[in-house]
N, C-alpha and C positions, 0 to 999 in steps of 0.2 A: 504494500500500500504506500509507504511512505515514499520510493523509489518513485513513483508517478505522479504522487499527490505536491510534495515540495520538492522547490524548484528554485535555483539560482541563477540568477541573473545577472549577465555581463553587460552592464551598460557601456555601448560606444559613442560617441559623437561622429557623426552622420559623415566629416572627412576623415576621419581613422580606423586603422585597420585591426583588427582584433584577434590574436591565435585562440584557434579554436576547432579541434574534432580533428585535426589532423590539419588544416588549411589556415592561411591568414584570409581573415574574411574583411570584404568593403563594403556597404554601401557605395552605390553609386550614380543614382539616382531616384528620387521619391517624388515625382514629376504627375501633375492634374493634367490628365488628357483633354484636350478644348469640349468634346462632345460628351453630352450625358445624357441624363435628361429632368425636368424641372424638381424633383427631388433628390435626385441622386449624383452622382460627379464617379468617372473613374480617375483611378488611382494606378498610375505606373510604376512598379519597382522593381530597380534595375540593381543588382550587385552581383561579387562575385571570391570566388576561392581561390589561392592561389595553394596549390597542394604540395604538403610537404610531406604528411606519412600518409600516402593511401589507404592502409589500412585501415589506420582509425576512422578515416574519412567514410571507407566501407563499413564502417558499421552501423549504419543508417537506418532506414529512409531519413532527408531531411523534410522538416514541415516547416512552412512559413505562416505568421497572420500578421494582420495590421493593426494598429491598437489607437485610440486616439485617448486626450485626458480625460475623460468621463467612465473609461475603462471597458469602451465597448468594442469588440472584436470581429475580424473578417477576415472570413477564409478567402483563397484567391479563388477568381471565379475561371471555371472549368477550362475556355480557348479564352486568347486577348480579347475576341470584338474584332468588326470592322472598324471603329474608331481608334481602335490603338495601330491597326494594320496601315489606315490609311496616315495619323499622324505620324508615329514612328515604325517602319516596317520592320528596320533594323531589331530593333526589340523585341518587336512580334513574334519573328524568328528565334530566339533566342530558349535555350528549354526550362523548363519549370524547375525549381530545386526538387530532386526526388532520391532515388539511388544513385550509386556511382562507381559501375560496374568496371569502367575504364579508367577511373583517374589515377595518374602516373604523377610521382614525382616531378616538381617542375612545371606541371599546367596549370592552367590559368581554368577555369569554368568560370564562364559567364551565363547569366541566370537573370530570369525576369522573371514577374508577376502580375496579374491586372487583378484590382479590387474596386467591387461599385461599394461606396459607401453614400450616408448621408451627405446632405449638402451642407448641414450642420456641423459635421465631423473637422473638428482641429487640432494641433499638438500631435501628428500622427507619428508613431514610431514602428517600425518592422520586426519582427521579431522572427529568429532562425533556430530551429532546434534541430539535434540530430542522435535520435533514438538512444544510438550508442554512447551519448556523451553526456546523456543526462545524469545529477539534477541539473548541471546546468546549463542556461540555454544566452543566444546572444539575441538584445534589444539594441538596434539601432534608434537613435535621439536626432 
């Protein structure tokens, strides 16, 4: 119980890199896509792992959500959208943080996300966990 229930938290600030599960992890962008719609706004995140022990890194799945300061949470939604496709494609492309059946010493994984949140929604921070590394997880600020 306890192993899943408490949880530690690495807070990073949004230009710094954080070692963690095996990887130095960035944010590197948390970017409002122009298109939504009257209550909701998507949400683009973009960061990434530079791998050092694969291993550890394999010991996943990783999971991401978004958090804002009222402390309400969202999962990434399923594909980007046409609106993230058509604003940034480059990102579109880019694959979801999941497993990391390939990562080798030395690479880079780059890594996106799209979340619809409220239009009310502020203070958002990213949050990155990976199975293997808990309790603790990284909160990008």
């Amino acid at each position: 119980w306890r192993s899943r229930h408490i949880r530690t938290p690495l807070t990073v600030e949004r230009s710094e890199t954080q070692r963690y599960a095996g990887a130095e992890w960035q944010l590197t962008g948390l970017t409002r896509v122009p298109e939504g719609s009257a209550n909701a706004i998507l949400i683009l995140a973009e960061f990434e792992a530079a791998v050092d022990d694969p291993e550890l890194l394999r010991k996943g799945p990783c999971q991401v959500a978004l958090t804002d300061v009222q402390g309400r949470c969202w999962q990434p939604a399923f594909l980007p959208g046409p609106a993230v496709r058509k604003a940034r494609p480059d990102a579109a492309d880019k694959p979801r943080c999941g497993a990391f059946p390939n990562a080798a010493k030395g690479m880079t994984i780059r890594m996106a996300a799209t979340f619809v949140v409220p239009d009310s929604a502020s203070g958002l921070s990213l949050s990155v966990t990976i199975s293997g590394a808990r309790p603790e997880y990284l909160v990008f600020r």
